[in-house]
N, C-alpha and C positions, 0 to 999 in steps of 0.2 A: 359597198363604198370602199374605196383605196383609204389604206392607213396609211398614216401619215412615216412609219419608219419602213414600208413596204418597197424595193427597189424601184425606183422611177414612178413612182406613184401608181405602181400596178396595184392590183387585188390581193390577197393574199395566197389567193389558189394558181394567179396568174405569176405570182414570185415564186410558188414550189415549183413551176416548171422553166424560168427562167435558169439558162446557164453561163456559169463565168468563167473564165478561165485565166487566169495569173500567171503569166511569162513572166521567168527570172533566169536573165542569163548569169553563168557562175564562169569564174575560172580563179582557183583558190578560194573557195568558199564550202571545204569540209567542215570546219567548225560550226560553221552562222547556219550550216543549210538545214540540221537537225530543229534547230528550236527556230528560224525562220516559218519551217512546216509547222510545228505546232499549234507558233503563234495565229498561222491563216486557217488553219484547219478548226481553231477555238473560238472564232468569230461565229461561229453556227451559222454561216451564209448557205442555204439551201443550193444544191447544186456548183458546188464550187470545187473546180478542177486546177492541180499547180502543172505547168509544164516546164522543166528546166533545161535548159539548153547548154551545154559544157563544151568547155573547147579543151577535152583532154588535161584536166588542169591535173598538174604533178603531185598535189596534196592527195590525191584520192577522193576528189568531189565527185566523179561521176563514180564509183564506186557508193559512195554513200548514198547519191543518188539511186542508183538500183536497189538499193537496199531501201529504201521508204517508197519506190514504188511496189515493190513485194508487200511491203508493210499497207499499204492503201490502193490496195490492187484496182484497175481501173479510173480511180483520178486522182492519181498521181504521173507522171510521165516524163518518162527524159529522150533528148533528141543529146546523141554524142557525135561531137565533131571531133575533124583530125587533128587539128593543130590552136593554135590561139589566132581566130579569124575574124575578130574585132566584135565590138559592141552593136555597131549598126548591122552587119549582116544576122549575128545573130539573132535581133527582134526582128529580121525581116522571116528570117526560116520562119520561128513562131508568131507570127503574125499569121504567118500562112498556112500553118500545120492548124490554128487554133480556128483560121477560119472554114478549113475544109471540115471540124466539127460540128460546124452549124451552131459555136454558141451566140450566144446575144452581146453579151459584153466583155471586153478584153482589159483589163489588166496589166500596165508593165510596171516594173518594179526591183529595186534591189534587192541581194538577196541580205548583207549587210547590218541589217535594222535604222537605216540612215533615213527610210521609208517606211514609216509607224505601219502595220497592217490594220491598225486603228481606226486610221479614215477610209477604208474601205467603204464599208457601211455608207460612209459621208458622201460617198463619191456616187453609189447607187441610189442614193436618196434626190441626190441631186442632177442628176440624170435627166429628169421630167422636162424636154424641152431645149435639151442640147444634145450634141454632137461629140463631145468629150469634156471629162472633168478631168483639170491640172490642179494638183498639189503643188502648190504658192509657196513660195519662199519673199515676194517681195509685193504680197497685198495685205494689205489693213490685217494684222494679226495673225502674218508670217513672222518665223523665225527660225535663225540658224545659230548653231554650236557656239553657247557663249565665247570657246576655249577657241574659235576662228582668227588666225592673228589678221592685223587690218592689212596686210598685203590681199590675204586669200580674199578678205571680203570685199577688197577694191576690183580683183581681178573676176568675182563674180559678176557684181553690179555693173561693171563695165562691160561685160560681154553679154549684159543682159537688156541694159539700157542705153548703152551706147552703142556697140561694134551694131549689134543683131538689130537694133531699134535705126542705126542712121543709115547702112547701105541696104537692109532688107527689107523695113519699115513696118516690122510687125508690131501688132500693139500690145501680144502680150507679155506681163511684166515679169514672168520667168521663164523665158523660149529655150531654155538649159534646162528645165524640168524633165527629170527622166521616171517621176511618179504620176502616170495617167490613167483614167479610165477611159476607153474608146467604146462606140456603140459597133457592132458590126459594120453595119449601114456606113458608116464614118469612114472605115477602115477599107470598104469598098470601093469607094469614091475616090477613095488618094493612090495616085500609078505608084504602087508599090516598087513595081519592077528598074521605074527611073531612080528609085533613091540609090546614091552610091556612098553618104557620107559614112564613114565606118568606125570612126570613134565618137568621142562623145557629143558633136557638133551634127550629129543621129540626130540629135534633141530638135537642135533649133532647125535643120531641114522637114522634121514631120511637122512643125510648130508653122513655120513659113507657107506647107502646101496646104497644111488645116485652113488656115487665113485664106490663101489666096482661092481654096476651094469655095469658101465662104462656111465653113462648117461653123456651128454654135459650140463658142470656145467661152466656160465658164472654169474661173481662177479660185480656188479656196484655198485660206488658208493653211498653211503644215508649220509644224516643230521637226525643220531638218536637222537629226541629228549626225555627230559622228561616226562613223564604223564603230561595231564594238568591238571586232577581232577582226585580224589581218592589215594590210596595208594597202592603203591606194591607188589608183591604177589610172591617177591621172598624173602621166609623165610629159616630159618636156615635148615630146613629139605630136603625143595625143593634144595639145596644147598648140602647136602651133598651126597642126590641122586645123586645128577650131577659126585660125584666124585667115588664114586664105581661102576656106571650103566658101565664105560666105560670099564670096565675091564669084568663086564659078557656080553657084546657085541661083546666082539674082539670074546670070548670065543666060544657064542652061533654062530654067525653067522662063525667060521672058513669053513668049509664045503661048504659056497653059492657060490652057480654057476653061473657064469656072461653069 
């Protein structure tokens, strides 16, 4: 019989041979990347592989990175790029390095702790019946950084509920979610190769093909919190992307076939 904490309501013998895989793109995340691994590694998820993807960052992140694949030889892994070539290409490489692994379920995620590795677990539990679990910032017992002044939080909920909800018309209530679980199968289905958004408006283009794919989009709860070290990397530019990409997406994708 499947137990009830066993990933997607497999067997228990059928979760030792499930594999996951955790993409986290870094650039400046020397500090956070040491006890980021930790923290995933302590979850005791059977089979659970990190793959980091650096775009050269100056602190020595892909430097420390080799150094904790040495240290977990085999699943651990880093892909190093040349330059800083944005957020959305990056989960595209690792989308696609992770699926030529053959694993089951994918994983994106900060490396930051802005994204608890806590609901991991939560996210493969719930699995049983959808198509990808989204870490919620704005359903029934979400929340964010009490210390958020109310600009930052008007400018979330407005890109979340209004810009992405009125000209893309998706229904989910945080399409800015950059904490998901995807099933392979999921990840299969959506034309990887069309996505071109490459900062953080990544989010709500894979959020809008999920929908329009018709994929089973289930919302849980999260306690988003703040960075603990380093600084933020959402800049006035990455920002403005966010508010025109949405309008050549409605555009480019009108034609996709579900």
């Amino acid at each position: 019989m499947p137990t009830p904490d066993s990933p997607a309501g497999q067997t228990q013998s059928q979760a030792a041979t499930t594999r996951l895989c955790v993409v986290i793109p870094t650039y400046n995340e020397a500090d956070n990347l040491p006890h980021i691994t930790s923290a995933l590694f302590d979850l005791g998820i059977p089979n659970l592989e990190i793959l980091i993807i650096d775009d050269n960052s100056p602190d020595g992140t892909g430097q420390v990175a080799d150094q904790l694949a040495a240290q977990h030889y085999g699943i651990f892994h880093v892909i190093h790029r040349k330059g800083k070539l944005g957020l959305g290409t990056a989960y595209l490489q690792g989308f696609a390095w992770a699926l030529k692994q053959d694993v089951d379920f994918i994983v994106q995620m900060d490396a930051d702790f802005s994204h608890s590795p806590k609901y991991i677990q939560q996210f493969l539990e719930r699995l049983a019946g959808y198509d990808v679990v989204v870490g919620s910032r704005y359903v029934p017992g979400g929340q964010v950084e009490e210390q958020w002044s109310a600009w930052r939080w008007f400018l979330s909920w407005w890109a979340n509920s209004v810009w992405a909800r009125l000209i893309l018309g998706v229904k989910t209530k945080d399409a800015t979610a950059g904490f998901k679980c995807w099933t392979r199968q999921a990840l299969e289905r959506i034309p990887l190769d069309q996505v071109n958004a490459n900062g953080y408006v990544f989010q709500v283009e894979m959020c809008y093909l999920a929908e329009r794919l018709g994929l089973r989009i289930l919302e849980i709860p999260i306690y988003f919190e703040d960075r603990r070290i380093g600084q933020s990397k959402m800049s006035v530019p990455v920002k403005l992307e966010a508010a025109w990409r949405v309008f050549e997406m409605r555009w480019r994708y009108r034609n996709l076939k579900t």
